[in-house]
C-alpha positions in Angstrom: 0.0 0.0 0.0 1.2 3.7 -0.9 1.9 5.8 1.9 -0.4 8.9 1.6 -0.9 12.5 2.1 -3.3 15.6 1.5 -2.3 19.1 -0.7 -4.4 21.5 0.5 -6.5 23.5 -2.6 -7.2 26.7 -2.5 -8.8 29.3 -4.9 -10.9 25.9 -6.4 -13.2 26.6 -9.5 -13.2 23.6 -11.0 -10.7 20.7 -11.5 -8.4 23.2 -14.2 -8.7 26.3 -11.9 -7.1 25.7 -8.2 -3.9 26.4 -6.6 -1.8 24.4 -4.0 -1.4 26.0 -0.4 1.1 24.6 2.5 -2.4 25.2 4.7 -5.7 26.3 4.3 -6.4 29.9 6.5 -9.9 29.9 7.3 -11.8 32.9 9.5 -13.7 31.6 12.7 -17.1 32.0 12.5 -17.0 31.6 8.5 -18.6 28.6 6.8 -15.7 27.2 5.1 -15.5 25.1 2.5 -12.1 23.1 2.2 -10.7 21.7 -1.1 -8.0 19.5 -0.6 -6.0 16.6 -3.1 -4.9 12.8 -2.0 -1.0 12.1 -3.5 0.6 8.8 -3.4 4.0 10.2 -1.9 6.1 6.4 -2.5 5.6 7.6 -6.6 6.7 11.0 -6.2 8.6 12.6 -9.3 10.6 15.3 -6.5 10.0 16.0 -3.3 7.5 18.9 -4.3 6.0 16.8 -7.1 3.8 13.8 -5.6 1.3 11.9 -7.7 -2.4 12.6 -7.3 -3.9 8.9 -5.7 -7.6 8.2 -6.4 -9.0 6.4 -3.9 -11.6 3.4 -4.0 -9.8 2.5 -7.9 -11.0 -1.5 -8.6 -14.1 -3.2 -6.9 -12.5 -4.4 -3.9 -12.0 -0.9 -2.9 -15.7 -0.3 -3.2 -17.1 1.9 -1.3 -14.9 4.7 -0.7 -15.1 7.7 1.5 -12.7 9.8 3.8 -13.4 10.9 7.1 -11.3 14.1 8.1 -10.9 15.2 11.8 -9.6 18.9 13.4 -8.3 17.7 16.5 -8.7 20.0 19.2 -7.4 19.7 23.2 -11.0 20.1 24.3 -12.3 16.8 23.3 -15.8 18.6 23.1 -14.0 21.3 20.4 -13.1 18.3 17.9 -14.7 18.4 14.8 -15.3 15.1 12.2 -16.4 15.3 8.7 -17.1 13.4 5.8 -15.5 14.9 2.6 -17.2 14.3 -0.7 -15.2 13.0 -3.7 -15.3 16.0 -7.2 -17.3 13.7 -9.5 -14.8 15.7 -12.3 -11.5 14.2 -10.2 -11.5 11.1 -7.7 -8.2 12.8 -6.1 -10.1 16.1 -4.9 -12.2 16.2 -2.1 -13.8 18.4 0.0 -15.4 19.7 3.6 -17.7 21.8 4.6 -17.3 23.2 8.1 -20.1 25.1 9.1 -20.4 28.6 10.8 -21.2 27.2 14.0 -18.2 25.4 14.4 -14.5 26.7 14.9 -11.7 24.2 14.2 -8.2 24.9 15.9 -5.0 25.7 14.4 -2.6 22.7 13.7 -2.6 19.7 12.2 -5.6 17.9 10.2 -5.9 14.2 10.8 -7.5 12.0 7.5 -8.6 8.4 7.6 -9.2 6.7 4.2 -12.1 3.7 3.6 -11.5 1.4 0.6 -13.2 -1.3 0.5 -12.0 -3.3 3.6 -9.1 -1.2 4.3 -8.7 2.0 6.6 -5.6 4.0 5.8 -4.5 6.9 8.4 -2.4 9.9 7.9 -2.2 13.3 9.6 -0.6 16.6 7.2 0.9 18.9 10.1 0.0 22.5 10.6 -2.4 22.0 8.0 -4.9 24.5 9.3 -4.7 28.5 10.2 -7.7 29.9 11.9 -7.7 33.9 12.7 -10.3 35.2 14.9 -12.2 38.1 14.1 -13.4 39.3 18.0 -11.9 40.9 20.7 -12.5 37.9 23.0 -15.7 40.3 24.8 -18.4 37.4 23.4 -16.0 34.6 25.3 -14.6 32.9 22.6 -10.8 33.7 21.5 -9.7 36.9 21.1 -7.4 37.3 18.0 -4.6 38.3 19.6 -3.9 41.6 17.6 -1.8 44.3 19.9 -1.7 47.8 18.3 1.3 49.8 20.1 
């Protein structure tokens, strides 16, 4: 089995109009929708250049889906979702997270379903979130200092 990873997309239109990102930057209280690419990193060309992996190829991998996780230390702050597959391009994927929930700076976990098999990986300080409050409503303040 390849060993696996996650490119973070961002700027997506459509499967000929994205860029590549070393981490999504989302704003709390934003829905945000999360574009992101599976590569195969054991058939990499370079260490920048990795091969896009589509997962669930050949009936025995059948079904496929990914579940992606933003860990949190509050166990109550973690937040698990089901990314849907571009019907355009089997190695893009996507999340929504809504408004109503705030994932934490840091690393992104992914688990993979094929078939049978369950494949793990986590991409590190994969996620930037900037608050937008001064911390008054009790949530985190953003942590900007004017001098």
């Amino acid at each position: 089995m390849p060993r696996l990873s996650a490119k973070a997309i961002v700027n997506f239109q459509n499967i000929n109009s994205y860029k590549y990102a070393n981490q999504w930057i989302v704003s709390a209280g934003n829905t945000n929708t999360l574009y992101f690419q599976l590569v195969d990193l054991d058939s990499a060309c370079s260490e920048e250049c990795s091969l896009r992996y589509i997962a669930g190829v050949g009936t025995s991998n059948q079904p496929t889906g990914i579940r992606v996780t933003f860990p949190s230390v509050d166990c109550n702050q973690v937040i698990v979702l089901l990314a849907t597959q571009d019907p355009n391009d089997g190695s893009i994927w996507s999340v929504t997270i809504p408004s109503v929930k705030t994932p934490q700076t840091g690393a992104v976990q992914f688990q993979i379903f094929e078939g049978n098999n369950i494949r793990s990986f986590t991409v590190q300080q994969m996620m930037v979130v900037n608050y937008q409050n001064s911390g008054g409503d009790g949530r985190l303040p953003d942590n900007t200092f004017f001098f």
